[in-house]
C-alpha positions as CSV (number, residue, x, y, z in Angstrom):
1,X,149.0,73.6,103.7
2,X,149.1,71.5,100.8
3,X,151.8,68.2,100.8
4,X,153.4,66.2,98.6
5,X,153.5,63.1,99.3
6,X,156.2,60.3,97.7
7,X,154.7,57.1,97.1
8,X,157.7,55.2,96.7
9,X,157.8,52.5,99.9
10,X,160.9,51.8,101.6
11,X,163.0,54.7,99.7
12,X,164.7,57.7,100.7
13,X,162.3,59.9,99.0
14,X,161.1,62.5,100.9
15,X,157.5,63.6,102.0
16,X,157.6,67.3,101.8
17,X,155.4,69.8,103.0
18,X,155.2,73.1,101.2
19,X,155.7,75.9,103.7
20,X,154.7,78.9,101.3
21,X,155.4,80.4,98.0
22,X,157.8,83.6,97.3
23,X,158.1,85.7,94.5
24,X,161.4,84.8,92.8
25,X,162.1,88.2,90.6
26,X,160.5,91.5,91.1
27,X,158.3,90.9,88.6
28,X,156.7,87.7,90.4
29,X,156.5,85.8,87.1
30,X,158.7,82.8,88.7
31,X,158.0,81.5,92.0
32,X,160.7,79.5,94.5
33,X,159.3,76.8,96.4
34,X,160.3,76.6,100.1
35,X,160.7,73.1,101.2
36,X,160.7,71.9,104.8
37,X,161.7,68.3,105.3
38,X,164.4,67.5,108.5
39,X,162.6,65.0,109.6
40,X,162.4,62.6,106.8
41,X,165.5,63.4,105.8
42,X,166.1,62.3,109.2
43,X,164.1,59.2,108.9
44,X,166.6,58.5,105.5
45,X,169.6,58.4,107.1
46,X,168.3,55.9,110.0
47,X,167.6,53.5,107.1
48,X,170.6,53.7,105.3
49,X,172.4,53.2,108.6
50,X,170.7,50.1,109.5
51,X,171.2,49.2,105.8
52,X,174.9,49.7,106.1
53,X,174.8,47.9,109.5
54,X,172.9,44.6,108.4
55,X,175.2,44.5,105.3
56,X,178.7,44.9,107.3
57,X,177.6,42.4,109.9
58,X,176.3,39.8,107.3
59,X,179.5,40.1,105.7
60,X,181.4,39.7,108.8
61,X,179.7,36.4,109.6
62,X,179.8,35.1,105.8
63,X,183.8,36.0,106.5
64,X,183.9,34.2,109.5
65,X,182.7,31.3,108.2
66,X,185.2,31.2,105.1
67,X,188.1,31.7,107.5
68,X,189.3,28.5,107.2
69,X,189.9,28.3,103.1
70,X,192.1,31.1,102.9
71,X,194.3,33.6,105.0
72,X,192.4,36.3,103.2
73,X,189.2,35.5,104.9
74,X,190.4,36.6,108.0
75,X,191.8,39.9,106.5
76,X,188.3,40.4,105.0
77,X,186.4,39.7,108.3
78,X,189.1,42.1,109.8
79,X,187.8,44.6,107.7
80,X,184.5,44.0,108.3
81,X,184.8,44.1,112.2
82,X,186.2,47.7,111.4
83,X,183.4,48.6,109.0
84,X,180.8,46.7,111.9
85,X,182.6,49.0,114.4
86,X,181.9,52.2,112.5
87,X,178.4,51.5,112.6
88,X,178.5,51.1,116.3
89,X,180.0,54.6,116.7
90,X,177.5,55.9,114.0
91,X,174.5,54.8,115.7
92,X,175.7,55.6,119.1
93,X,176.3,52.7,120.2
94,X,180.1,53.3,121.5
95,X,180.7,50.0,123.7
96,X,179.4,48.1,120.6
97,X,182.3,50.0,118.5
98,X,185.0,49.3,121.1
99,X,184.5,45.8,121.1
100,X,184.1,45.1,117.6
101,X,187.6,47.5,117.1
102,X,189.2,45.2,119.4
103,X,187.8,41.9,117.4
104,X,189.9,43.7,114.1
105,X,193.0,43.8,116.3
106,X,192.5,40.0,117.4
107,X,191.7,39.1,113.5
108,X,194.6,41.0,112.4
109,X,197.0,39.2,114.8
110,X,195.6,36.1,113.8
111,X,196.4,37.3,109.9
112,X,199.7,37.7,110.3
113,X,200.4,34.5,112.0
114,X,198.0,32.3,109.2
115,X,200.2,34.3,106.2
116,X,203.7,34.0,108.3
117,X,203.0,29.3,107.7
């Protein structure tokens, strides 16, 4: 079976592996190629997640840290808890989403009382 093989590191680019050939028209001049890749597109998603889930957290602690310049810090690391506790639930980590939706509520709560001075 032949494959074809991407040679593009750390991308989303799939290997795939040609499962067989099938005559398109009647006439067989055109041929449609029948692709078979689950698990790399599997393999894609994974990275994107932990993408997505390095990103939110390094935003929440960059957030954090500004807290204390503006009131719209800790809207923005609010936001980011919620984003952080998406990616809990997306990678099946559902305590890890519950806590991180309860650290929004806290941030918010401290919003509104940093914008109410």
């Amino acid at each position: 079976m032949a494959q074809i093989v991407s040679y593009a590191p750390n991308s989303c680019q799939h290997h795939i592996d040609i499962a067989h050939f099938r005559p398109e028209t009647a006439n067989g001049d055109k041929f449609q190629l029948m692709l078979d890749y689950p698990q790399s597109k599997q393999r894609c998603h994974q990275m994107l997640l932990t993408v997505y889930g390095a990103t939110i957290v390094t935003l929440m602690m960059l957030f954090y840290a500004f807290e204390s310049r503006s009131h719209w810090f800790t809207m923005a690391f609010a936001v980011a808890c919620l984003g952080s506790a998406a990616y809990g639930f997306l990678a099946g980590t559902w305590p890890f989403g519950v806590v991180e939706s309860i650290w929004s509520l806290v941030a918010l709560h401290k919003w509104r009382e940093l914008r109410a001075r």
